[in-house]
C-alpha positions in Angstrom: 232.6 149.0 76.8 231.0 152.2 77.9 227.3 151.7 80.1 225.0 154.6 81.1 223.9 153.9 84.9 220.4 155.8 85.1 218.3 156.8 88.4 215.3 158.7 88.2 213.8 160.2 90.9 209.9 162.4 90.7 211.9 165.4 89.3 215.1 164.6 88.7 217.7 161.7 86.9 220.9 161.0 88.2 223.5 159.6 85.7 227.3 158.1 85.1 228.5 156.8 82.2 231.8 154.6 82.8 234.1 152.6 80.7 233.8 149.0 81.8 237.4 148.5 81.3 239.0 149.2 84.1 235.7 150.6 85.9 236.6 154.3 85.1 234.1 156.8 85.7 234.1 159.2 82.7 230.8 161.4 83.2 228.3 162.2 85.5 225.1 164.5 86.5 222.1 165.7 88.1 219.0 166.9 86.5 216.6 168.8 88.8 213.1 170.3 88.8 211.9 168.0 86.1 208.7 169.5 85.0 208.8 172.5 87.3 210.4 175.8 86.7 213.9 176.6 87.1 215.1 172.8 86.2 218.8 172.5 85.5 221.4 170.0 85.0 225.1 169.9 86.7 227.3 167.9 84.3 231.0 166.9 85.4 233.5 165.0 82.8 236.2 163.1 84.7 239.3 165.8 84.9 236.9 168.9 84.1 235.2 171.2 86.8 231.7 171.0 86.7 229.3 172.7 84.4 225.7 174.0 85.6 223.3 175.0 82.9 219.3 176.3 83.2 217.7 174.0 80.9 213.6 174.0 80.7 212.8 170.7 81.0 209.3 169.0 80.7 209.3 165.7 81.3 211.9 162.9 81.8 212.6 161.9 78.1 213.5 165.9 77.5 215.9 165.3 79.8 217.3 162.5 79.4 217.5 163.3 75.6 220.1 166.4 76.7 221.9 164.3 78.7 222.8 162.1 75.9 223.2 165.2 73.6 225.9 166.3 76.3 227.6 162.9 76.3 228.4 163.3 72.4 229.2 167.2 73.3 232.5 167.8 71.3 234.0 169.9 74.8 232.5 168.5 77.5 231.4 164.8 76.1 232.9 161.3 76.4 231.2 159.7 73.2 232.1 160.3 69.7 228.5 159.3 69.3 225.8 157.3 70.6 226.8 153.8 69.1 230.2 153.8 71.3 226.8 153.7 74.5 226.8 149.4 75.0 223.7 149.2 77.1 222.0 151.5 80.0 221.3 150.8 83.7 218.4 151.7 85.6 217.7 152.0 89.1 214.2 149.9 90.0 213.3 150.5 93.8 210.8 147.6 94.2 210.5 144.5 92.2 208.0 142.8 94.7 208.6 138.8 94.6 208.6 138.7 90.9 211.8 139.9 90.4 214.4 138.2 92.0 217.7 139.5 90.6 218.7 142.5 87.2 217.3 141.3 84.2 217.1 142.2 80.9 214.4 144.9 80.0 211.5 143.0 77.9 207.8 144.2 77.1 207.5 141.5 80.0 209.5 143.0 82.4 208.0 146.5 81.8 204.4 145.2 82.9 205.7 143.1 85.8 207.0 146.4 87.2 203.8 148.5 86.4 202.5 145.4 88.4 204.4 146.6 91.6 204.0 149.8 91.7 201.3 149.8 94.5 204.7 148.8 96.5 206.2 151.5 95.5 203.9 154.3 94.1 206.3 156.9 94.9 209.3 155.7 93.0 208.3 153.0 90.3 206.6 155.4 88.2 209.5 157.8 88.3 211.8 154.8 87.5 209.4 153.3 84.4 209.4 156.6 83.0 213.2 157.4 82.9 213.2 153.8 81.5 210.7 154.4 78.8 212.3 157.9 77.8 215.7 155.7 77.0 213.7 152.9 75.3 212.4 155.6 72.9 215.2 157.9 72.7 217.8 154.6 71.7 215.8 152.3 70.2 217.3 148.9 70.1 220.2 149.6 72.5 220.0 146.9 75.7 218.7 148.2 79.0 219.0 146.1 82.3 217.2 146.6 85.2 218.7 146.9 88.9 215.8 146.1 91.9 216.6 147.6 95.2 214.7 144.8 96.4 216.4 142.3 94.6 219.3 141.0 96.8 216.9 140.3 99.7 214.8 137.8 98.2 217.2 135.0 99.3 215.5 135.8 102.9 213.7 132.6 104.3 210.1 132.8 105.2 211.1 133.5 108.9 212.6 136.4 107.9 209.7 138.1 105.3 206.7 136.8 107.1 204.9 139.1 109.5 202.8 137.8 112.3 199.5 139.1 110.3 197.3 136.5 108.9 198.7 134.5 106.4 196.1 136.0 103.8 197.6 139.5 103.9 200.6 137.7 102.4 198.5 135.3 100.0 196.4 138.4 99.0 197.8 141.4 99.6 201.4 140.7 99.1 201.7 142.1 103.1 205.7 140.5 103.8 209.1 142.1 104.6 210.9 143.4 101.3 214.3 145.3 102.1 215.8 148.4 100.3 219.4 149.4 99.5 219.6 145.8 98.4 222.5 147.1 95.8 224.4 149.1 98.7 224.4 146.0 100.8 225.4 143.3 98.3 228.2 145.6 96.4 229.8 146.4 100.1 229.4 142.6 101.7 231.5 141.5 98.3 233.5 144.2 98.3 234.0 143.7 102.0 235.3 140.3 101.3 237.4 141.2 98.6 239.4 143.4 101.0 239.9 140.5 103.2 241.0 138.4 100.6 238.0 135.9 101.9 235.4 133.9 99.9 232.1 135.6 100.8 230.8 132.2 100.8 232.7 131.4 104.4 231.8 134.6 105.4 228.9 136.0 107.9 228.6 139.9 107.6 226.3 142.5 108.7 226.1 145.5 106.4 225.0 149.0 107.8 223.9 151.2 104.9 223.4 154.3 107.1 221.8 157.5 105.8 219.4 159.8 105.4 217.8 156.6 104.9 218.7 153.7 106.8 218.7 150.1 106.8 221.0 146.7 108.2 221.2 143.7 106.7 222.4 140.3 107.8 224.8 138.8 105.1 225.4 134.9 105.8 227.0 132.9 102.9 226.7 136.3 100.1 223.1 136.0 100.8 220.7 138.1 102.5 218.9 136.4 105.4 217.6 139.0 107.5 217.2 143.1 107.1 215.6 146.0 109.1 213.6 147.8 106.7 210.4 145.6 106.1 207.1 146.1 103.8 208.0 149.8 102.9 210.9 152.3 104.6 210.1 153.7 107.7 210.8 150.1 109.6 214.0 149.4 111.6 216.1 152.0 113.2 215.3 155.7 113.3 216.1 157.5 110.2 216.6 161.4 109.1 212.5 161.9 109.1 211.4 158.4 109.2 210.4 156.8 112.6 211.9 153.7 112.5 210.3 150.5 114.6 206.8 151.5 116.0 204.4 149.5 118.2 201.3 148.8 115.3 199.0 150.5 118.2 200.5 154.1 117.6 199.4 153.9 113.9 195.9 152.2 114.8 195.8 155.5 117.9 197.3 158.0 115.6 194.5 157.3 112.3 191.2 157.2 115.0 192.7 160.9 116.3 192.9 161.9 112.9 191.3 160.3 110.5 193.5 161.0 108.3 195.9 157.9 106.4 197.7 161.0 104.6 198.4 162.8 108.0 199.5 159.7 109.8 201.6 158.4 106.6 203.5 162.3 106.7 204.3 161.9 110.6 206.0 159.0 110.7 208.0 159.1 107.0 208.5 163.0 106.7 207.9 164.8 110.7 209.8 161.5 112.5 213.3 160.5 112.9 215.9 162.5 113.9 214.2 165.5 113.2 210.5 164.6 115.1 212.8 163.7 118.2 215.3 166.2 118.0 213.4 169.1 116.7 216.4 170.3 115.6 217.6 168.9 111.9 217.0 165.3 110.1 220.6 165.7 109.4 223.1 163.6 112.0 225.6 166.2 112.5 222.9 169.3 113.5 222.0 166.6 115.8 225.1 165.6 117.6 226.6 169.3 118.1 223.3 170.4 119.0 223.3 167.4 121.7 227.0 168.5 122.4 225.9 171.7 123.4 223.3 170.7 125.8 219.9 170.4 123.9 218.7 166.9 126.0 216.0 166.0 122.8 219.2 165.8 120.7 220.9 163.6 122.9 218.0 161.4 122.9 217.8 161.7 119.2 221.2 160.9 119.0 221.0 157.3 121.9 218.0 156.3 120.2 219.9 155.7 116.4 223.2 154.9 118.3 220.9 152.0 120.3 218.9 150.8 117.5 222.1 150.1 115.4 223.4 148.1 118.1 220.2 146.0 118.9 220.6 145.0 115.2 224.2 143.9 115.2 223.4 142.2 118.2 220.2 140.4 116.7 221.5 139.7 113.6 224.9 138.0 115.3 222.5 135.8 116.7 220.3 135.1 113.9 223.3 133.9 111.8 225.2 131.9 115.4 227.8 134.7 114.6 229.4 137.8 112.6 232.9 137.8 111.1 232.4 141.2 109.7 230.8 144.6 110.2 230.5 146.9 107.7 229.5 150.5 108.1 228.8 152.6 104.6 226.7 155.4 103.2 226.5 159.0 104.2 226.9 158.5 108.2 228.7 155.5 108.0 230.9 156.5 106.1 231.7 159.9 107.4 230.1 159.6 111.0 233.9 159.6 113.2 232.6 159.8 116.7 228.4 157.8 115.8 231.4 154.5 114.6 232.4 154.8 118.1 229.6 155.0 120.2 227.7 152.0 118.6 230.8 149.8 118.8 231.6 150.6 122.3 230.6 148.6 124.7 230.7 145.9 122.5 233.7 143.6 123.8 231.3 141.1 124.4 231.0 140.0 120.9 234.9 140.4 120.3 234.3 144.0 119.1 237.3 146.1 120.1 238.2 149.2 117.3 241.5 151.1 116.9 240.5 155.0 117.5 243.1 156.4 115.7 242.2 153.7 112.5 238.4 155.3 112.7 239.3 158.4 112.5 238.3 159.0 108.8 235.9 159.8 106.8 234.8 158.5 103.0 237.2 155.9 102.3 238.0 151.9 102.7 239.6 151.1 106.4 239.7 148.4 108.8 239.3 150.6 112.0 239.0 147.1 114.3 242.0 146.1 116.4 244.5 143.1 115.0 243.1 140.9 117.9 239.5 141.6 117.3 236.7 138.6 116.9 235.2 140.8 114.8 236.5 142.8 111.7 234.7 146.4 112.0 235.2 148.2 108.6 234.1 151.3 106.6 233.0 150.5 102.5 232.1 153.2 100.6 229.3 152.2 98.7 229.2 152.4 95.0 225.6 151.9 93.6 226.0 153.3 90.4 229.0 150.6 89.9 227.1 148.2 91.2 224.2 148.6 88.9 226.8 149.0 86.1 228.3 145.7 86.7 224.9 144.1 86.5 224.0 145.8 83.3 227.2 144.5 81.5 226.4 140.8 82.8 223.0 140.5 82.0 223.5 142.5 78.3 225.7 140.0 77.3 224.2 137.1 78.7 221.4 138.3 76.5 223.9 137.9 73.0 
């Protein structure tokens, strides 16, 4: 059973294809510069190098036409032809409250997403139009879609509620959402799995750390608490993204300017690690710039390290406990010495980690000592799987 895994972005669409049986990846890809000059796609066949190609491309449903034209390529495809392709996956960032887990794609489901995308104007449109582009270019074939939202709408009210007035929930749909819902949920079970644990006896906080960044509190398999709220500059600070910020500063920062466009660029594109720094949005400009001295690095650098921590340390309470923590994504995964600095210190939970076991980078380890409280562990996260195994379930609940 073979299922293409689709993510579009404004101007580009990211893709795998992989055999269901035995989860083997067989293809993958990047299209970029959608609808601007100089687009291209990079297309890798499992056991081939890499093939990069200057393709004018117009619009999403140009390029996602090619991409299924390389997939049947006699040299560098996987698909005798398009009927071997089961069903696609697609990548939805925000399903609001209506959607509460993948489902499959109906003229229903369509409109409930073009409901959203006030949420989300920035992605949902790119999303619905990669979606669309498949729907017309393989008519008939199933298509499921993944919301990024979707595992954290097991949160109780507690959790999503802001202190606003109730109405901005009733009537503006004002409440906590969460991202990276399919990072968190694929590494919690995945975590467990490694264990050889039921998730259900299980209380685990995820730490999808990146560019973007969020933490999620994982009690039971379910998500009961995460950092990243109504949109994605909440919780801690993030490449370009501010992170927590007292509701004053915003109020302060649109009488200076006057300006909502302005004060939306600050704090999701000139914040972060680069606003503070001054030096890069990326961690590792940051820590050797700190290394070397620069004192707005270092303070860069405390200031992710200590928000990190406050939300293990939150979240522990919030659930009466943690059995697991679970660092993934692009500085979790790879980040040696930021590991160590937020779990130091941290005895008092029952943290203690094995130095030697952390040093690594991009693979599965338990880096926490044998007499531990706490398991510490590193999951690579696997969206496009994720999404993947969703799209199978849900295609075939549909037959």
């Amino acid at each position: 059973m073979k299922i293409l895994v689709l993510n579009c972005g404004s101007s580009s669409l990211k893709y795998q294809l992989i055999e269901m049986d035995g989860e083997k990846v067989l293809a993958k890809g990047l299209v970029e510069r959608i609808g601007i000059e100089g687009s291209r796609i990079k297309h890798t066949k499992t056991g081939m190098d890499a093939v990069t190609r200057e393709v004018p491309f117009p619009n999403h449903s140009a390029a996602i036409k090619y991409v299924l034209d390389i997939l049947v390529d006699p040299e560098l495809g996987v698909l005798k032809n398009l009927d071997e392709l089961y069903a696609t996956g697609h990548r939805i960032v925000h399903g609001g409250e209506k959607f509460t887990k993948s489902v499959l794609v109906t003229p229903e489901v369509v409109k409930g997403i073009e409901e959203v995308i006030p949420l989300a104007p920035l992605h949902n449109p790119a999303n619905l139009q990669g979606l669309k582009a498949v729907m017309d270019v393989l008519p008939g074939k199933p298509n499921v879609v993944v919301f990024d939202t979707a595992f954290h709408q097991t949160m109780p009210p507690k959790a999503f509620i802001y202190g606003t007035p109730y109405d901005c929930y009733e009537k503006d749909r004002v409440r906590r959402y969460g991202f990276h819902g399919t990072s968190h949920g694929y590494v919690a079970h995945r975590a467990a799995e490694i264990l050889g644990k039921d998730i259900k006896d299980l209380k685990i906080i995820t730490c999808h750390l990146g560019n973007g960044s969020s933490i999620t509190a994982v009690d039971g398999g379910k998500s009961v608490d995460t950092s990243m709220g109504y949109g994605t500059a909440e919780g801690v600070l993030m490449g370009t993204r501010s992170g927590n910020i007292d509701p004053s500063v915003m109020i302060y920062l649109m009488e200076r300017y006057g300006d909502a466009q302005k004060v939306s660029d600050i704090v999701h594109k000139q914040a972060g690690l680069l606003g503070v720094s001054g030096i890069s949005s990326d961690l590792r400009d940051v820590e050797e710039a700190a290394a070397n001295g620069n004192e707005r690095a270092k303070i860069a650098q405390d200031i992710l390290i200590t928000g990190v921590k406050k939300y293990i340390g939150s979240f522990a309470a919030e659930m009466g406990g943690v059995d697991v923590v679970v660092f993934t994504a692009g500085i979790g995964e790879n980040g040696i010495g930021f590991r160590k600095e937020v779990c130091e210190q941290m005895e008092f939970m029952g943290i203690k980690i094995d130095p030697e076991k952390n040093n690594c980078r991009g693979k599965e380890v338990i880096f926490s000592t044998p007499d531990s409280k706490v398991t510490v562990m590193v999951v690579p996260t696997d969206e496009e799987m994720a999404i993947a195994r969703d799209t199978k379930r849900c295609a075939e609940e549909a037959k």
